[in-house]
C-alpha positions in Angstrom: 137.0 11.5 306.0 134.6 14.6 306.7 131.4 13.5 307.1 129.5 16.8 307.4 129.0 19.7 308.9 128.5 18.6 312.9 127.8 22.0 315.1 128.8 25.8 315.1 130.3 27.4 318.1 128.9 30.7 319.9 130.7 32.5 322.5 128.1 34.7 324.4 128.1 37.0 327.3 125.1 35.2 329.4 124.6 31.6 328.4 121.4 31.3 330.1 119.6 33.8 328.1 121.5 32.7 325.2 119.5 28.7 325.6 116.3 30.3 325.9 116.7 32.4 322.7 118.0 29.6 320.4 115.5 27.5 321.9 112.5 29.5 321.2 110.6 28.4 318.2 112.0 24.8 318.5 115.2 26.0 316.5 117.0 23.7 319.2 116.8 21.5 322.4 118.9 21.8 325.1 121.1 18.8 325.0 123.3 19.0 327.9 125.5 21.6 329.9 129.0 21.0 330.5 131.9 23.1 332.5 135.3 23.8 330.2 138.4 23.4 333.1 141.2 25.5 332.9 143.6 23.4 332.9 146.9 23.4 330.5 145.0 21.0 328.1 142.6 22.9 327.2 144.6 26.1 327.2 146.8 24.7 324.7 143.7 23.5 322.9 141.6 26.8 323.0 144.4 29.1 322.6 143.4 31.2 325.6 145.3 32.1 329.2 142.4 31.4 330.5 140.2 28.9 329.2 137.2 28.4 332.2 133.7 28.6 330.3 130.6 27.3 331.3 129.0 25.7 328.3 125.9 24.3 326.9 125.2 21.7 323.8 122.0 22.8 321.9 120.4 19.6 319.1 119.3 20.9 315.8 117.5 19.7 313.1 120.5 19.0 310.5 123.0 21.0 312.5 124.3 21.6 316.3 125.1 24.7 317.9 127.6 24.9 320.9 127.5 28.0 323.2 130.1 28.9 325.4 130.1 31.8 328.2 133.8 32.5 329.1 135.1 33.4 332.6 137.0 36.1 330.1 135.2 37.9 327.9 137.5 39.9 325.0 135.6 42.8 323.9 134.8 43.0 320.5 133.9 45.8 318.4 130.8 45.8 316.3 131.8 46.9 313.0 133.0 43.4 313.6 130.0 41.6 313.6 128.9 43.7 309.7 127.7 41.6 307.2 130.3 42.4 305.3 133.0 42.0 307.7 135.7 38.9 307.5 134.9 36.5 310.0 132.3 33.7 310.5 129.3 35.6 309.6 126.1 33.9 310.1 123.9 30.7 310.3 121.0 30.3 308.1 118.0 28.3 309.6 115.3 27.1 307.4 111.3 27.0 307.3 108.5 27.0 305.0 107.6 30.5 303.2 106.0 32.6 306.1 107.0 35.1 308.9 106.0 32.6 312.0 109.8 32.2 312.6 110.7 35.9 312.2 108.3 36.9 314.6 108.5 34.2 317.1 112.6 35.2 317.1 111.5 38.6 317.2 109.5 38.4 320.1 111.9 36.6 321.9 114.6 39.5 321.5 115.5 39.7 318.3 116.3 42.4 316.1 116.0 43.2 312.4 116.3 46.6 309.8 113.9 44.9 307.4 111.3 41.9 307.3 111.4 38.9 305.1 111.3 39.6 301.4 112.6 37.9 298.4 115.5 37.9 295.8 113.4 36.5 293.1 114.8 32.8 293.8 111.1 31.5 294.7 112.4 31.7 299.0 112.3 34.0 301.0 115.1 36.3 302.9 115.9 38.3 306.4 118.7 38.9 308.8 118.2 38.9 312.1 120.6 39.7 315.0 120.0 37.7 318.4 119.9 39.6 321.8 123.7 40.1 322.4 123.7 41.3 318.1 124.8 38.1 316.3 123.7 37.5 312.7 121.5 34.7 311.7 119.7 34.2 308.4 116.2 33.1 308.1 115.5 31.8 304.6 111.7 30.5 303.5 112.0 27.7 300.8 109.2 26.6 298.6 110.1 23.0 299.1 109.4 22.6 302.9 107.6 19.5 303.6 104.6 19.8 305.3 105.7 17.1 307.6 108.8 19.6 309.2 107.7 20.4 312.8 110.6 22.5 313.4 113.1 24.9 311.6 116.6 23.4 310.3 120.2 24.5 310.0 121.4 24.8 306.4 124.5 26.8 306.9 126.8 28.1 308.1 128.3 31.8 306.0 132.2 33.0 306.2 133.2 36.3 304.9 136.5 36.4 303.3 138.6 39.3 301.5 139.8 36.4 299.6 137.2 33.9 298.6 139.4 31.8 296.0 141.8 31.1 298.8 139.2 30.0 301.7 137.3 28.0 299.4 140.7 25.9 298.2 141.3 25.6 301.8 137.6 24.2 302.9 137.5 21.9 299.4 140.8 20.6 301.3 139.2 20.5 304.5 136.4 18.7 303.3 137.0 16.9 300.1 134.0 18.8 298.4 134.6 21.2 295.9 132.6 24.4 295.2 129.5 23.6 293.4 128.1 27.2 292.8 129.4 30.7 292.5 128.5 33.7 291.3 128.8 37.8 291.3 125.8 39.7 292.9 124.4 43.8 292.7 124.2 46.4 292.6 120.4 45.6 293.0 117.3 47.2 295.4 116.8 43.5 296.8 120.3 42.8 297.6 120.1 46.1 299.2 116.9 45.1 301.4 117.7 42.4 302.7 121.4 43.6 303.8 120.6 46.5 305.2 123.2 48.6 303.2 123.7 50.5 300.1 124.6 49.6 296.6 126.2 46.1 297.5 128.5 44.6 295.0 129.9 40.8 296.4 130.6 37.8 295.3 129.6 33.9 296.9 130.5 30.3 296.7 128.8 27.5 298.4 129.8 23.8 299.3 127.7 21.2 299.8 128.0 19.0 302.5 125.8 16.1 303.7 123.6 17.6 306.3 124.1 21.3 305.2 126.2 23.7 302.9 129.2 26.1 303.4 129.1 29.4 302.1 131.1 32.2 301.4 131.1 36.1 300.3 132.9 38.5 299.6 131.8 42.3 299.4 133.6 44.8 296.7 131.5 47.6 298.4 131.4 47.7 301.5 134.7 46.2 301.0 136.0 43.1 303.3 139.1 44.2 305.0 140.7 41.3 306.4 140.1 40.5 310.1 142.0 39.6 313.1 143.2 36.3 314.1 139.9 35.0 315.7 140.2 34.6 319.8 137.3 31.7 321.2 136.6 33.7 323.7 135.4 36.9 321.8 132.0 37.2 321.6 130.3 36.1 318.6 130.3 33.0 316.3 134.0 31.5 317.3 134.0 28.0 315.2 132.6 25.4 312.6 132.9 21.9 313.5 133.4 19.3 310.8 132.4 15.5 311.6 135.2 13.0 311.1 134.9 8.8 310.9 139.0 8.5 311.1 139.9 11.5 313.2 143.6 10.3 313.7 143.9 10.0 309.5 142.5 13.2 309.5 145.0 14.9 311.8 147.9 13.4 309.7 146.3 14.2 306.1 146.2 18.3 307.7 149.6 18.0 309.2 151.0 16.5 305.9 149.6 19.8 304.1 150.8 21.8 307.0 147.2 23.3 307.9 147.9 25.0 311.8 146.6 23.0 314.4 146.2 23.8 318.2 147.3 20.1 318.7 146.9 16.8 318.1 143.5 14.8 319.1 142.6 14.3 322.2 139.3 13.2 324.3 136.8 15.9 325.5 133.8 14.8 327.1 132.4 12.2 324.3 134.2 12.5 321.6 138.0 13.3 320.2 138.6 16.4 318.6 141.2 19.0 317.7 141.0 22.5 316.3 143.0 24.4 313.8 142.8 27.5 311.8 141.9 28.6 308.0 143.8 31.1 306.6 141.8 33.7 307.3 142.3 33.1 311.1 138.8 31.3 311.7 139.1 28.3 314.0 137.3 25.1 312.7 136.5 22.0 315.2 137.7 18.4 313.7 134.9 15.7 315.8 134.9 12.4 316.2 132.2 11.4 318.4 132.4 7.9 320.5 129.7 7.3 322.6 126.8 9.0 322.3 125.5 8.5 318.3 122.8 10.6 318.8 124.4 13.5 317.9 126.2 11.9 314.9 125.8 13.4 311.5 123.9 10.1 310.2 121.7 10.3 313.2 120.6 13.7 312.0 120.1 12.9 308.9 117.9 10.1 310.1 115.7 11.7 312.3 112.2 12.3 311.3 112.6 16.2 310.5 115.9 16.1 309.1 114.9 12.7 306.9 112.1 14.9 305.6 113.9 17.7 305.0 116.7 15.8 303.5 114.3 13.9 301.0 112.2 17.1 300.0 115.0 19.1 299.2 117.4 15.7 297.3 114.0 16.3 295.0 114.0 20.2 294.8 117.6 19.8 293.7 116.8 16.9 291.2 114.3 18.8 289.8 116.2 22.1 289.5 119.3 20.0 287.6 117.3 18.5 285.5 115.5 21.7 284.8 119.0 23.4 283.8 119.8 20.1 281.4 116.8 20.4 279.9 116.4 16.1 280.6 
């Protein structure tokens, strides 16, 4: 069984400066470092000729992030890395209502067309792009507990040009269904915080223990489907899932005949195996066996994430019961 959302992978071009960006503003600590062999295992399990990488293991509140710096480096073009543009788009860290993130991120290399504004939700909205031009959200929520010391992940976005079919495939994945969706712009405010004109899309959104899955997809700019995703290609390369029977797991995939790289197999800590959607975007399947740490329930333990967790349970409680009218 899935038991949330455990890390996002990043391949980057120079991994040192990438763990001093995503570690400004106590988004993340460095966990550990760790060297990816080439050998024929992980070849096979990568999907790469060559698959040497330095990488680095960064803790989030809620949410991991896993960098990677290739010995090869596929280049990648940017109309790629579009908002609007199939692939796995961005992740959305969370604060309370204020620009202290945006500029601290900003500072620290960041880029941005617009600063935070809102979509008349009650939060606040902004896309950023990191040094090497990677998209991450920063969303301001109402709800923050005063007791949050640090930022926290709460998703991770795909962009699809078919959104019905990826979202049957991560309900599958998962075991959760969609719990929201909806049809978006033309609007100004869509507009602003995209950084494009007259926007027309559509979303979905799972929710997951620790954080949510979501997806778009644009009508104008249209989403043209993308290419089969390569690890090694700059940019976000993978969403891990967290699993508590990784070898039922495996078999449940193979008996629907998801494609797999392989079956499980130890790396480092844990046993894992990847696969693809079928859009071509690889996702990570993790059990991890020693250190607990970096478990799903750990995060969700931890003094930020337990506060998070527990302010936003109520935010949602109270926005149900709003819509019942209880």
């Amino acid at each position: 069984m899935i038991t949330g959302l455990h890390h996002v992978g990043l391949s980057v071009l120079n991994l040192d400066a990438a763990i001093d960006f995503y570690t400004k503003q106590h988004a993340y600590n460095l966990s550990h470092r760790f060297d990816v062999e080439d050998n024929a295992n992980n070849r096979a399990m990568l999907q790469l000729d060559n698959a040497s990488a330095r990488g680095a293991f960064l803790q989030g509140s809620l949410g991991c992030l896993e960098l990677f710096e290739y010995a090869c480096k596929p280049e990648m073009d940017q109309e790629d890395k579009a908002v609007y543009s199939a692939g796995i788009r961005h992740i959305c860290l969370q604060s309370e209502i204020s620009d202290r993130l945006y500029d601290g991120l900003v500072a620290a290399g960041a880029t941005s067309h617009a600063r935070p504004s809102g979509l008349g939700t009650g939060n606040s909205y902004v896309y950023i792009r990191d040094p090497e031009g990677n998209l991450l959200e920063l969303e301001g929520t109402p709800w923050a507990p005063e007791e949050a010391r640090r930022p926290w992940f709460a998703h991770v976005a795909l962009v699809t040009p078919d959104i019905s079919r990826l979202t049957d495939f991560y309900a599958l994945l998962t075991g959760i269904d969609i719990h929201r969706q909806g049809s978006f712009g033309p609007s100004p405010k869509f507009d602003h915080v995209a950084g494009l004109s007259d926007i027309c899309f559509t979303g979905a959104w799972s929710r997951l223990a620790n954080a949510e899955l979501e997806f778009w997809c644009y009508a104008h700019p249209p989403t043209l489907p993308g290419n089969r995703r390569i690890l090694a290609t700059p940019g976000w390369n993978h969403i891990c899932f967290e699993s508590d029977d990784i070898d039922a797991d495996y078999a449940r995939l193979v008996a629907h005949g998801i494609e797999l790289h392989g079956p499980p197999h130890m790396f480092g800590n844990a046993r894992l195996f990847f696969g693809r959607d079928p859009d071509g975007n690889v996702f990570e399947l993790l059990q991890p066996s020693l250190d607990k740490q970096l478990t799903v329930a750990a995060m969700l333990q931890e003094a930020n994430g337990h506060s998070v967790d527990a302010a936003r349970t109520a935010y949602r409680n109270r926005l149900a019961t709003t819509v019942t009218g209880a």
